[in-house]
TORGUGU-963524 format. One record per residue (C-alpha): residue number from 1; x, y, z. Coordinates in Angstrom, 3 decimals. Layout:
N
LUMNU,k,x,y,z
LUMNU,NUM,X,Y,Z;
...
This chain:
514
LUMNU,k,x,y,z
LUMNU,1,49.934,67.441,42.182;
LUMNU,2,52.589,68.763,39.431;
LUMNU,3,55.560,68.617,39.614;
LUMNU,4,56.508,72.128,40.828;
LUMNU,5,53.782,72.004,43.384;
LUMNU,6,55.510,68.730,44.757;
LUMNU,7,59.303,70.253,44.561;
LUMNU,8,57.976,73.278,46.527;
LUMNU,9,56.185,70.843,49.067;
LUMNU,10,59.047,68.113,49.683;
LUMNU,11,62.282,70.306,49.478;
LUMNU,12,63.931,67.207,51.169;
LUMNU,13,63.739,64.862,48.063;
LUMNU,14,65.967,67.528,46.052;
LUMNU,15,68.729,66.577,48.866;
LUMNU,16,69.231,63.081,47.766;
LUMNU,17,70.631,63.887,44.413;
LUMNU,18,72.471,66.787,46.013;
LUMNU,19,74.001,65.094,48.664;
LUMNU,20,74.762,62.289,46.637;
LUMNU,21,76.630,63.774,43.949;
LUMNU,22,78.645,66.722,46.703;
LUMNU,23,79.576,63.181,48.532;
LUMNU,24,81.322,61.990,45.324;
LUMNU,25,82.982,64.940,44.256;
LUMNU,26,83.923,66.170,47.809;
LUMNU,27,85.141,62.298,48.295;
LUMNU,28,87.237,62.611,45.186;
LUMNU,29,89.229,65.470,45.778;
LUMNU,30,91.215,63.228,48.653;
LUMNU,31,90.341,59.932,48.027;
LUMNU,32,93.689,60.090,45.728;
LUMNU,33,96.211,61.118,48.170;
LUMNU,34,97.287,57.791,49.978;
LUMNU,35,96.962,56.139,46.636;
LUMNU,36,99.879,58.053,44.909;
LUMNU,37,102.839,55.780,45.689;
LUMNU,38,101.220,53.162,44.027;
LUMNU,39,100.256,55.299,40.966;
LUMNU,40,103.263,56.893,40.704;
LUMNU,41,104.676,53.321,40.416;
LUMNU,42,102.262,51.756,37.887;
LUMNU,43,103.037,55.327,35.564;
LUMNU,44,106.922,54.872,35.972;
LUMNU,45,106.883,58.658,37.426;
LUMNU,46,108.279,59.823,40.136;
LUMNU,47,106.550,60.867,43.106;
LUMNU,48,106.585,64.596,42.669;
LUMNU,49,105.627,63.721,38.809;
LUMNU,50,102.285,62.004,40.345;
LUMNU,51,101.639,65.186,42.338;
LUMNU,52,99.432,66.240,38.765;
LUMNU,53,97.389,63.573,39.298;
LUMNU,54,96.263,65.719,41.923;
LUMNU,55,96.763,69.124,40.568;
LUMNU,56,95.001,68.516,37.255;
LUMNU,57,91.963,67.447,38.807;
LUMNU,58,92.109,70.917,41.201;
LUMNU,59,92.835,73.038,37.990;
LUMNU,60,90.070,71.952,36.521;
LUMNU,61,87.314,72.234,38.602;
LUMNU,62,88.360,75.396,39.530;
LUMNU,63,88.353,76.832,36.202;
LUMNU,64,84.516,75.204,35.926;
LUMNU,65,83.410,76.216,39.514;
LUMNU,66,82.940,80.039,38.839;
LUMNU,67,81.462,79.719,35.457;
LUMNU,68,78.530,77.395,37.004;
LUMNU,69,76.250,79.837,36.924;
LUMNU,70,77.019,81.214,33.453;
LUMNU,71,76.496,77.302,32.078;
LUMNU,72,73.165,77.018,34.330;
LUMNU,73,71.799,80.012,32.045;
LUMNU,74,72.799,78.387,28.511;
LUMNU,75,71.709,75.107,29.594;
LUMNU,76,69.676,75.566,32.453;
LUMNU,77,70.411,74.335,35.748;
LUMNU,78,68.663,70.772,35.815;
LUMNU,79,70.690,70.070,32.715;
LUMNU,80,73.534,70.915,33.154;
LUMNU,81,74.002,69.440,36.508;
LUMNU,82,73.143,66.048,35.035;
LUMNU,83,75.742,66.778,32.390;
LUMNU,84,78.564,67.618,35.339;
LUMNU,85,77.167,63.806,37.367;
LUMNU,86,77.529,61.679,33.655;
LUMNU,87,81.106,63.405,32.925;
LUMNU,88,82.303,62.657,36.341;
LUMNU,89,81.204,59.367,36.307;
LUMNU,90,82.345,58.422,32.552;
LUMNU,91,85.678,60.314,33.732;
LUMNU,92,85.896,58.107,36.986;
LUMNU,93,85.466,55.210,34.819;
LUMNU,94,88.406,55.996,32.651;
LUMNU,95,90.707,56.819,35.448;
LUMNU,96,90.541,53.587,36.672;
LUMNU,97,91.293,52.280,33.052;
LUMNU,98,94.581,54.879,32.305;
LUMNU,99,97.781,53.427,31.275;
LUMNU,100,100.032,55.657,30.862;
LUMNU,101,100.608,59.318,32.961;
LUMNU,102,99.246,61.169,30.229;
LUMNU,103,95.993,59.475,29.812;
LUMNU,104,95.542,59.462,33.698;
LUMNU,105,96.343,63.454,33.596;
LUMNU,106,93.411,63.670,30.811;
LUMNU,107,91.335,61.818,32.189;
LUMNU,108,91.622,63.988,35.781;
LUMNU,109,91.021,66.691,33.761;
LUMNU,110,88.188,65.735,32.149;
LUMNU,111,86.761,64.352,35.572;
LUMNU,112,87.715,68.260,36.977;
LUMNU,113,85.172,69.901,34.599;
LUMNU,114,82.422,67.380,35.217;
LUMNU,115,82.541,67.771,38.868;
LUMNU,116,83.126,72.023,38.816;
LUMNU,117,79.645,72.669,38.772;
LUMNU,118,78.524,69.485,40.935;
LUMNU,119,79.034,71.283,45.024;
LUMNU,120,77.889,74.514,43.703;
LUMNU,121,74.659,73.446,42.328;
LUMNU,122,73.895,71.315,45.357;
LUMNU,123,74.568,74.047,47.717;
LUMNU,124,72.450,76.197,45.799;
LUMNU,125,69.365,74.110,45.266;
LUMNU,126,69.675,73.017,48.831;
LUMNU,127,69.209,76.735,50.045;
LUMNU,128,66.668,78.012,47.525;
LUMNU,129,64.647,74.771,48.739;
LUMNU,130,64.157,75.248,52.315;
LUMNU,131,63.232,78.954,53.906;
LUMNU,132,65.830,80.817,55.825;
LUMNU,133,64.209,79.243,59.589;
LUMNU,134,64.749,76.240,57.831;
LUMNU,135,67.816,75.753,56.314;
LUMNU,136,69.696,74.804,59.166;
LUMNU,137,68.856,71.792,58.888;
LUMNU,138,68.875,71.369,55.464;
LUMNU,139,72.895,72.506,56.292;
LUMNU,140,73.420,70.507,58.729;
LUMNU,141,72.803,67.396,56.614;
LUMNU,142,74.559,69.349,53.295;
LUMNU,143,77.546,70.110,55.681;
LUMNU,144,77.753,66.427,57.076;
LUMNU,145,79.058,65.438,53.311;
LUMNU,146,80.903,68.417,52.874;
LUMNU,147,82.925,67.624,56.529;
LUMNU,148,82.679,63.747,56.423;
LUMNU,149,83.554,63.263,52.714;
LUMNU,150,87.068,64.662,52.522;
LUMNU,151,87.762,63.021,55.715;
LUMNU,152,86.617,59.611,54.503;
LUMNU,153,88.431,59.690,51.983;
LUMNU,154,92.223,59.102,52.981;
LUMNU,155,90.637,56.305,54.675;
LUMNU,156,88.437,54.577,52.348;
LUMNU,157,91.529,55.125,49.753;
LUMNU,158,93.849,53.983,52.062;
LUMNU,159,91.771,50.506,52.399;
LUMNU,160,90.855,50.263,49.065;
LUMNU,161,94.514,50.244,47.716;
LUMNU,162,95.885,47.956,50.328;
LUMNU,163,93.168,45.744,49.790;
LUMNU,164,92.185,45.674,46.394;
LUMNU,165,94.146,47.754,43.633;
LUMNU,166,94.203,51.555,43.022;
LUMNU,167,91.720,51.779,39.792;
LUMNU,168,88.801,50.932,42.176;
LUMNU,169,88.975,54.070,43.840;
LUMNU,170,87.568,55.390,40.793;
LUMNU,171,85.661,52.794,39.732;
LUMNU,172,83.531,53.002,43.049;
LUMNU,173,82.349,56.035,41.543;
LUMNU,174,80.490,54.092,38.933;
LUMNU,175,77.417,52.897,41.276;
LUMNU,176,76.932,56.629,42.947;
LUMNU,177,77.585,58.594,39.763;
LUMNU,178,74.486,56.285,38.244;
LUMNU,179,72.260,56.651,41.321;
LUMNU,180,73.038,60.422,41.464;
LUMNU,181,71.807,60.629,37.789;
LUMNU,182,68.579,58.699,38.300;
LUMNU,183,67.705,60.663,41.180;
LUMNU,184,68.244,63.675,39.525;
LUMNU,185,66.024,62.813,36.412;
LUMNU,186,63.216,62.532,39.383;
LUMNU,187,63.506,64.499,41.871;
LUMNU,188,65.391,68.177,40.513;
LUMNU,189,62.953,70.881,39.055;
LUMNU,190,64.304,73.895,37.520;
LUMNU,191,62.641,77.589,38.597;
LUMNU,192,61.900,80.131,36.191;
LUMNU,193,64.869,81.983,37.329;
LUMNU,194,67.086,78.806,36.445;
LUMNU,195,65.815,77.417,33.149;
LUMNU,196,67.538,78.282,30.033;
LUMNU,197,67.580,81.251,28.852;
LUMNU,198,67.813,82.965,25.422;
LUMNU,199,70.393,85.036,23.908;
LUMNU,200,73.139,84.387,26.799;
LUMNU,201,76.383,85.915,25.244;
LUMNU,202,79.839,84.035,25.791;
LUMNU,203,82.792,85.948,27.870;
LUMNU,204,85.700,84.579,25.583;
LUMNU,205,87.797,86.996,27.634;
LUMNU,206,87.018,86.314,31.095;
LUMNU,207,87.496,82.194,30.599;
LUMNU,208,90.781,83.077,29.023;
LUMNU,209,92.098,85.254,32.336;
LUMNU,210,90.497,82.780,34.523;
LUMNU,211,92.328,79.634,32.656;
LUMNU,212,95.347,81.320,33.272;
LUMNU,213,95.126,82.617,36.523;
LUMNU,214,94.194,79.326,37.861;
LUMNU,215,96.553,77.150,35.978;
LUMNU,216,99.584,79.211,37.205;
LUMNU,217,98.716,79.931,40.193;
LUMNU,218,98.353,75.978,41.116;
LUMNU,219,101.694,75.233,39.063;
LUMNU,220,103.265,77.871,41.653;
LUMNU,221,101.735,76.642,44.907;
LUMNU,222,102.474,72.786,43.803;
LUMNU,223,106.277,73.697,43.286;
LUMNU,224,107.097,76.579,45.083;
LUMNU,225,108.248,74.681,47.674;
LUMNU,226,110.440,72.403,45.698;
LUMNU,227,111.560,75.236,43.473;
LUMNU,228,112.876,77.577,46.840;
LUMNU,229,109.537,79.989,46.109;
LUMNU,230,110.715,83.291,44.571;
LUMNU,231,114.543,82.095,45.023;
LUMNU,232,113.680,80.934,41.615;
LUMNU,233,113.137,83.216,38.684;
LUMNU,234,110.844,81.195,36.853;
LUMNU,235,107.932,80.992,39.949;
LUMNU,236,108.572,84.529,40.202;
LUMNU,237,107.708,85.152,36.592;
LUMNU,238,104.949,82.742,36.501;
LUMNU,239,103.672,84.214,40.184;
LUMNU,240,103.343,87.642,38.083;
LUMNU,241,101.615,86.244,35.412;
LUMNU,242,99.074,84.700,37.918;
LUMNU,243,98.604,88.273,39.413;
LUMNU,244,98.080,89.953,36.218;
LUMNU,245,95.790,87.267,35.365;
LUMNU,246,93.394,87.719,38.568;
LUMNU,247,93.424,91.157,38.149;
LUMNU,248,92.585,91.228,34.427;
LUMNU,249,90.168,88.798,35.388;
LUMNU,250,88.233,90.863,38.070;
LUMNU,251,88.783,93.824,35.734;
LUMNU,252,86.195,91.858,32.869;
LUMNU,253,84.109,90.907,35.249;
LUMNU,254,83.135,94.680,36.343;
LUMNU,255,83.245,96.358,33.050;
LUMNU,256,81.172,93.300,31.282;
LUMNU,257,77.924,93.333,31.083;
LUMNU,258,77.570,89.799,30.436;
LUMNU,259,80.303,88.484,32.373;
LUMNU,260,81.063,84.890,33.963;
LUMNU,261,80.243,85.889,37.336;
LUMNU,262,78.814,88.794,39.149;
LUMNU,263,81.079,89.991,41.092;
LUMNU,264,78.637,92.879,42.966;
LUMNU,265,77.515,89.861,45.349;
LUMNU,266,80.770,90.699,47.510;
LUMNU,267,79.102,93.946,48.450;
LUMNU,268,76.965,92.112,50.787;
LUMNU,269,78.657,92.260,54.132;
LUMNU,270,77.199,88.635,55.210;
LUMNU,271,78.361,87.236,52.226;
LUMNU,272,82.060,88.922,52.252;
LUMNU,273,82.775,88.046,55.857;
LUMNU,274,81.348,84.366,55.273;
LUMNU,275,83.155,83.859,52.801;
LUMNU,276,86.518,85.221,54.244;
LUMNU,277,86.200,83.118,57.413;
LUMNU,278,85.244,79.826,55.330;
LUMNU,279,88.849,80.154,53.268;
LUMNU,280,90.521,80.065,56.265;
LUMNU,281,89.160,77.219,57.780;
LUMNU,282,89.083,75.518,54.384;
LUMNU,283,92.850,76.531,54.630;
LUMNU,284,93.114,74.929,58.127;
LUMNU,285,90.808,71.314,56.970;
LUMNU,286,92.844,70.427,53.914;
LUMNU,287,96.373,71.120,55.343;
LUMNU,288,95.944,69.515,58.456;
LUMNU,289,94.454,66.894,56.502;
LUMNU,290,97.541,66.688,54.423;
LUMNU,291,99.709,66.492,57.276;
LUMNU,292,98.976,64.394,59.672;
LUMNU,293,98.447,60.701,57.899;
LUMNU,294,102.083,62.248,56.569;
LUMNU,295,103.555,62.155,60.096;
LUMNU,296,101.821,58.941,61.050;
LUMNU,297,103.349,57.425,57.800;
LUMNU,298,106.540,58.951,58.308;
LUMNU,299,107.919,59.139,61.695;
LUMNU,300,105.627,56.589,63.279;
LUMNU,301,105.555,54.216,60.587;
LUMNU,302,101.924,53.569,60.129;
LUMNU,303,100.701,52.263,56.789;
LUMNU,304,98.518,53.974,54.213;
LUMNU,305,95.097,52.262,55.485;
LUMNU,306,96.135,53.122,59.709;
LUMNU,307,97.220,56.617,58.965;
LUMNU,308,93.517,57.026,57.191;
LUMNU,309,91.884,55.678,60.086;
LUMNU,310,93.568,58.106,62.034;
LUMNU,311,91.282,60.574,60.611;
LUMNU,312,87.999,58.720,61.777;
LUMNU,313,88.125,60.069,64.806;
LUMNU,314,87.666,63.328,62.901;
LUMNU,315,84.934,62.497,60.911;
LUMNU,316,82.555,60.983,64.113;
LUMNU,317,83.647,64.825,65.843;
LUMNU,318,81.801,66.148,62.577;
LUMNU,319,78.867,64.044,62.935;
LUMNU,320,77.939,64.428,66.629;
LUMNU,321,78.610,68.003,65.882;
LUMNU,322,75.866,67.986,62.569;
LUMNU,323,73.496,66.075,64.961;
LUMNU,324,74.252,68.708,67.403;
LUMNU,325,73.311,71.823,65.251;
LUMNU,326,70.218,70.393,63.547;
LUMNU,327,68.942,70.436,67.272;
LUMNU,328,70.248,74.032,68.010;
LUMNU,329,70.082,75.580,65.060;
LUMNU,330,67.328,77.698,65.667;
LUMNU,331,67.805,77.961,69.568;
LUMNU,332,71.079,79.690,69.203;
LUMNU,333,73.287,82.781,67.507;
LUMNU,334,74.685,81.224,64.670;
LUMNU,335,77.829,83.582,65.301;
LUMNU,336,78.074,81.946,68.587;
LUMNU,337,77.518,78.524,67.174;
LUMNU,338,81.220,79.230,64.670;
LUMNU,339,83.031,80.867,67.378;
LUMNU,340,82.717,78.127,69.776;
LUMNU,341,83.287,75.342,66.362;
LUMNU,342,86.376,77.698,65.944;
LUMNU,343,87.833,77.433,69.400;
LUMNU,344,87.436,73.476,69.256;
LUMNU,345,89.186,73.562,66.311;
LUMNU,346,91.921,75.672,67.965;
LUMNU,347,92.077,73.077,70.963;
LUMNU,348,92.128,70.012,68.468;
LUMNU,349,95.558,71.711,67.022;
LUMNU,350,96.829,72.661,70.344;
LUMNU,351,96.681,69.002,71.408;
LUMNU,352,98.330,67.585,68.699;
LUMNU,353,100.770,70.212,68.707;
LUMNU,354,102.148,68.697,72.222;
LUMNU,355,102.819,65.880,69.813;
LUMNU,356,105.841,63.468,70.288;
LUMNU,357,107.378,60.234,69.425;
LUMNU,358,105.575,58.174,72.322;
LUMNU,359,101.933,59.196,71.818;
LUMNU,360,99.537,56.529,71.972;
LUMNU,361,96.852,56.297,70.096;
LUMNU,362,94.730,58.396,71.794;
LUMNU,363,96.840,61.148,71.996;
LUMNU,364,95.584,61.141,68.073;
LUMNU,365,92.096,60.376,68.370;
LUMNU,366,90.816,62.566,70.801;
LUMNU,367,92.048,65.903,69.171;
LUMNU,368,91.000,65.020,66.140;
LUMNU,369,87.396,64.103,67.672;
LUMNU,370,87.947,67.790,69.144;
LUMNU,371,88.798,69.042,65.585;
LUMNU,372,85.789,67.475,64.021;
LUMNU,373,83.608,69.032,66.243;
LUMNU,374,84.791,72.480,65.652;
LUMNU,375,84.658,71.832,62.095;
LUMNU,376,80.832,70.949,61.877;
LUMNU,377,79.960,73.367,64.568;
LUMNU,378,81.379,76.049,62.976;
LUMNU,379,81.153,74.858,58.976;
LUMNU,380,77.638,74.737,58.694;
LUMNU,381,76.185,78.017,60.361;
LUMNU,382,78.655,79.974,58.550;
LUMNU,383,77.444,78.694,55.165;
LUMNU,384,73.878,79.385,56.029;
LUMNU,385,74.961,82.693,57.466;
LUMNU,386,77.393,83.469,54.496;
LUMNU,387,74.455,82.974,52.016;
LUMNU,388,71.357,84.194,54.010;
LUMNU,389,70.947,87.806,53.341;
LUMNU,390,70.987,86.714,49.236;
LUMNU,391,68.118,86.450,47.112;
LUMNU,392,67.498,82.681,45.503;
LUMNU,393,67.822,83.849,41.996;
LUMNU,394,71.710,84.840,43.437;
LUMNU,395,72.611,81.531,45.259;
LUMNU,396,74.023,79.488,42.191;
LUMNU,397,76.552,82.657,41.519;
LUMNU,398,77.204,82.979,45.010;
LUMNU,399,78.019,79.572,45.425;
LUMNU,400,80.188,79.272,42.578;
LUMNU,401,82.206,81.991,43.584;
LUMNU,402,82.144,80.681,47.041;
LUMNU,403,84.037,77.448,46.207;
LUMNU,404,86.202,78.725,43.675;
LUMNU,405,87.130,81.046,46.695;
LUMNU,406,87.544,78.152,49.457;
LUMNU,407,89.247,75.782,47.122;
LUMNU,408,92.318,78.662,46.570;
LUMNU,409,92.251,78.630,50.153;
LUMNU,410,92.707,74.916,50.637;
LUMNU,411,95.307,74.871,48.182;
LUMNU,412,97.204,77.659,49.436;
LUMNU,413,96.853,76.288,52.993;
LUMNU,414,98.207,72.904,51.676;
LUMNU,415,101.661,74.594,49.903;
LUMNU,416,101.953,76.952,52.847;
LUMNU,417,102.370,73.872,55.142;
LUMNU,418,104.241,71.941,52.976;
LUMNU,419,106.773,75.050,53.393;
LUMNU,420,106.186,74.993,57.416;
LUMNU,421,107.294,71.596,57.500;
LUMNU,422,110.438,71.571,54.909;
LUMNU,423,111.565,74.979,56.120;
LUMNU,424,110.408,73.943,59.780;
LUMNU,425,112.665,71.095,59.838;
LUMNU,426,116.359,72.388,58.727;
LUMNU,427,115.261,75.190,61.150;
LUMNU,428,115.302,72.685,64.100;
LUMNU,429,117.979,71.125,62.516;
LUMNU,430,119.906,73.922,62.996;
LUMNU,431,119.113,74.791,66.274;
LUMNU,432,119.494,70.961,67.602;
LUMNU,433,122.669,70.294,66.255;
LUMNU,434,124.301,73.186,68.014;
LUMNU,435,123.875,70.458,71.086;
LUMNU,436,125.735,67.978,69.693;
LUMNU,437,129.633,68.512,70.073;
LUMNU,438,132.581,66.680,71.485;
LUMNU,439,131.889,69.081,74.217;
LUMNU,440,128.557,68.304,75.301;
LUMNU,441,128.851,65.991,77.819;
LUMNU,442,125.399,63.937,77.119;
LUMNU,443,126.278,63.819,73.982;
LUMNU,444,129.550,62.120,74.624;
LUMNU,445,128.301,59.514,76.802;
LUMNU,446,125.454,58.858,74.255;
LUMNU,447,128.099,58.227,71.222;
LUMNU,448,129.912,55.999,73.707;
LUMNU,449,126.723,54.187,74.811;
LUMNU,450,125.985,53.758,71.134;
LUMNU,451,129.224,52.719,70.288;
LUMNU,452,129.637,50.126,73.094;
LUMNU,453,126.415,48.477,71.301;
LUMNU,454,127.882,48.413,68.233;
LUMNU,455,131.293,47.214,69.237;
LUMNU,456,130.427,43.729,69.346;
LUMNU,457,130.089,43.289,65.673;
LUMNU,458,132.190,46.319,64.099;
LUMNU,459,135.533,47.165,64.625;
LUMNU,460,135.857,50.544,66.986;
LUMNU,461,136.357,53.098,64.073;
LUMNU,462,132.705,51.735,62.236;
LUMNU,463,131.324,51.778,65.605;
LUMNU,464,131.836,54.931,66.345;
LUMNU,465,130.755,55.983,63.164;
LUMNU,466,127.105,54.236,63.456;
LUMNU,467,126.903,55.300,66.588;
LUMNU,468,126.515,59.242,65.378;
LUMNU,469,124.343,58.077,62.254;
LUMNU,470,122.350,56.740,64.879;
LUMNU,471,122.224,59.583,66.919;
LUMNU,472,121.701,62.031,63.276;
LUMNU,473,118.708,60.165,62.872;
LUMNU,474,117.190,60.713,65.830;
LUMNU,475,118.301,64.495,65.200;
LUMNU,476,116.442,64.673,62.094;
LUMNU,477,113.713,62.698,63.878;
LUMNU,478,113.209,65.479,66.676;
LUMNU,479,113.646,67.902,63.814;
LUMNU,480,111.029,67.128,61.397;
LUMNU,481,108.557,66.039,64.874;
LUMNU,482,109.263,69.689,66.094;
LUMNU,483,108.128,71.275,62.363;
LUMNU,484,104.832,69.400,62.454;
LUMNU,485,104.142,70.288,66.093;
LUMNU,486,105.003,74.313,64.811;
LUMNU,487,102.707,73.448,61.710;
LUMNU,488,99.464,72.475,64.193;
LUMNU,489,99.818,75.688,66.528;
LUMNU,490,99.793,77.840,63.887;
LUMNU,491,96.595,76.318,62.626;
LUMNU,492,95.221,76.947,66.224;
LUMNU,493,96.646,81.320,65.510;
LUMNU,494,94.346,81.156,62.578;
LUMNU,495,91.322,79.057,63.803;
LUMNU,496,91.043,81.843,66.661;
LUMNU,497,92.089,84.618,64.572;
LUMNU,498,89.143,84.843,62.563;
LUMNU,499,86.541,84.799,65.097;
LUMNU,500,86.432,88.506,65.710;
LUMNU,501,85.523,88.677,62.027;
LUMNU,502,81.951,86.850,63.395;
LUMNU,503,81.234,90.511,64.945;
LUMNU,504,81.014,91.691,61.715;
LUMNU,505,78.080,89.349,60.516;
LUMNU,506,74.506,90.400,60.995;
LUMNU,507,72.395,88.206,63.687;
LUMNU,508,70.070,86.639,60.842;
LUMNU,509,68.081,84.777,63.810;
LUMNU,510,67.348,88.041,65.519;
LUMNU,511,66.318,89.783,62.008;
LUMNU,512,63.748,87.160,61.349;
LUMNU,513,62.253,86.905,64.290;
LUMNU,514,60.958,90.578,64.373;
């Protein structure tokens, strides 16, 4: 048998380099988060300095992700996907080995480009593999990664840092990076329509407006927030250079003949509303990922390893829901299949947004089991569903413009809560402390209460004093509590926003069963 007859036979052993490589990328992108403390002390930077650590890595790949399919036709696809695993894992490698903050930036970077074209190639080899009555399961097990990986990640980085030190959080990449590369060698064939091809001109002008869209655009969304958003002349300036950008950008793309991406796949309905629906709940995933270790760490003073394993819960929701839709994947609307994913998703954020200072642990566990749920029930079919009505020879486009899409959503979603909360908070703030006057009668007899305990080892003046720094603690306490419980509903407003958007989808099962 050659080798073409046996990729077209087995499309199952293309999914262990695949999955392999998406679970080390995917793993990557929050692996870093709990870690950044400790870098940011190692570096001598401040934590808001460490933040690039972070945003270098997102530029980065972003700026590779929609050009995956233009490098796929100069080096064909095989190739160049081998390429993206050895940079990544070289990259890794010297991450873990940075001294300084501008080596570690670098390095990020150069771990950004080799991993751009890694999730987009996997998604596209796993759904030109399988036919369409097929790839739900293929998806299921593709979307397992995609859900589990990110989730894993806080907690894996969490234990890894308080057990070991933080360079091993790269280095770990070292084994799968290797494995991903031998695998690859074996088991990845190339079809005509993704070998190299001859004579493929460069679009100097589109990588230029995409550089600079992306790059500003992430500088704005990392320090809007800080900077007071368009308070601040210079993210307004830089917000309108981002704009121009995008729109120069798109502008290439149509007139170009031999342009970066092909834009014309967003005049397929299926693909359009797919794709709309996945940036919001990419939106919703990352934020809420943010988030919540954050007000574990912060207001119920769990450590970096706990506050990961808060999100474990999560990641076993995502499983029993991939098991779940490899069973009922072809038994059921896949519309049906997101809007009920959707509406656990929407629960899951309803229950932790009844969220306060007493909850016991499973107050936390079982909404995020709920959350996890919704997020592979609904995750996977909308991929498949998203990419069904394309021909193969357009999946590695598709799917390049796809994450570049859902990874502006996740970073949007992540500055837009970081706003909910700081703005949430002095809102609250406001509001609470309107209670607290020498006319408020339980707020008298608290200061007094306090002040009686602190009478015994302060004269009356100091007690008095501690006693209402006490009692502005717990203020700013209720505060910040009542800005992350705002932050979770209005993750549930767009979890079930979106679902009438399913309506607009074509029922693929129906279509190919006639």
């Amino acid at each position: 048998m050659n080798k073409e007859a046996e990729y077209n036979t087995n499309p199952w052993l293309a999914c262990m380099p695949t999955m392999t490589a998406a679970f080390m990328f995917v793993l990557d992108a929050t692996i870093a988060n709990v870690a950044l403390p400790h870098m940011a002390g190692s570096f001598s930077v401040s934590r808001e300095e460490s933040m690039w650590i972070l945003t270098s890595y997102l530029i980065a790949s972003g700026i590779v992700i929609p050009m995956v399919d233009w490098f796929c036709k100069v080096m064909g696809r095989k190739k160049f996907f081998i390429i993206s695993i050895i940079m990544f894992t070289i990259a890794s490698a010297l991450c873990g080995m940075a001294q300084t903050m501008g080596q570690m930036v670098a390095f990020r970077i150069l771990q950004g480009f080799g991993g751009g074209g890694i999730l987009p190639i996997s998604q596209a080899i796993l759904l030109e593999n399988f036919k369409p009555s097929e790839r739900g399961k293929a998806m299921a097990a593709f979307g397992m990664i995609i859900v589990l990986a990110p989730i894993l990640g806080p907690v894996i980085g969490g234990w890894i840092t308080d057990n070991w030190t933080w360079p091993y959080i790269y280095y770990i990449n070292i084994p799968i990076g290797i494995l991903a590369w031998i695998l690859s060698n074996i088991f990845i064939y190339d079809p005509d329509y993704a070998k190299k091809q001859e004579n493929v001109k460069a679009d100097f002008a589109g990588f230029f407006f995409l550089s600079i869209w992306l790059i500003s655009l992430q500088i704005v969304l990392d320090k809007g927030n800080n900077a007071d958003w368009f308070n601040t002349p210079w993210i307004c300036w830089l917000s309108l250079v981002s704009l121009i950008s995008a729109a120069l950008f798109v502008t290439s793309q149509i007139r170009n003949k031999e342009s970066l991406v092909d834009l014309s796949i967003f005049k397929d309905k299926n693909y359009l509303v797919g794709t709309s629906v996945q940036i919001v709940m990419q939106a919703v995933l990352l934020a809420s990922v943010a988030i919540l270790p954050q007000f574990l760490q912060s207001l119920m003073g769990y450590d970096a390893f706990k506050s990961g394993l808060s999100m474990m819960p999560r990641g076993l929701g995502a499983l029993t829901a991939t098991i779940l839709y490899g069973s009922f994947a072809n038994k059921f609307d896949g519309r049906l299949l997101v809007a009920v994913g959707l509406l656990c998703i929407a629960t899951g954020c309803l229950m932790l947004g009844n969220l306060n200072l007493e909850i016991s642990t499973m107050s936390i566990m079982f909404p995020n089991f709920l959350f996890g749920v919704g997020l592979g029930l609904a995750m996977i079919p909308i991929i498949t569903l998203s990419m069904a009505t394309l021909r193969n020879d357009q999946m590695t486009n598709a799917s390049g413009l796809q994450n570049l899409l859902k990874n502006i959503g996740g970073a949007i979603g992540t500055s837009v809560v970081a706003t909910l909360i700081s703005r949430g908070a002095q809102k609250h703030q406001f509001m609470l402390i309107q209670h607290l006057t020498d006319t408020t009668a339980n707020y008298v007899e608290r200061v007094q209460t306090y002040t009686g305990a602190f009478i015994t080892n302060y004269d009356p003046i100091t007690a008095n004093y501690m006693a209402k720094g006490a009692i502005n603690r717990l203020l700013m306490q209720q505060a910040t509590l009542c800005a992350f419980i705002d932050a979770f509903r209005v993750f549930a407003i767009a979890a079930i926003s979106i679902i009438p958007l399913l309506l607009l989808l074509k029922n693929i099962k129906k279509e190919n069963n006639q």
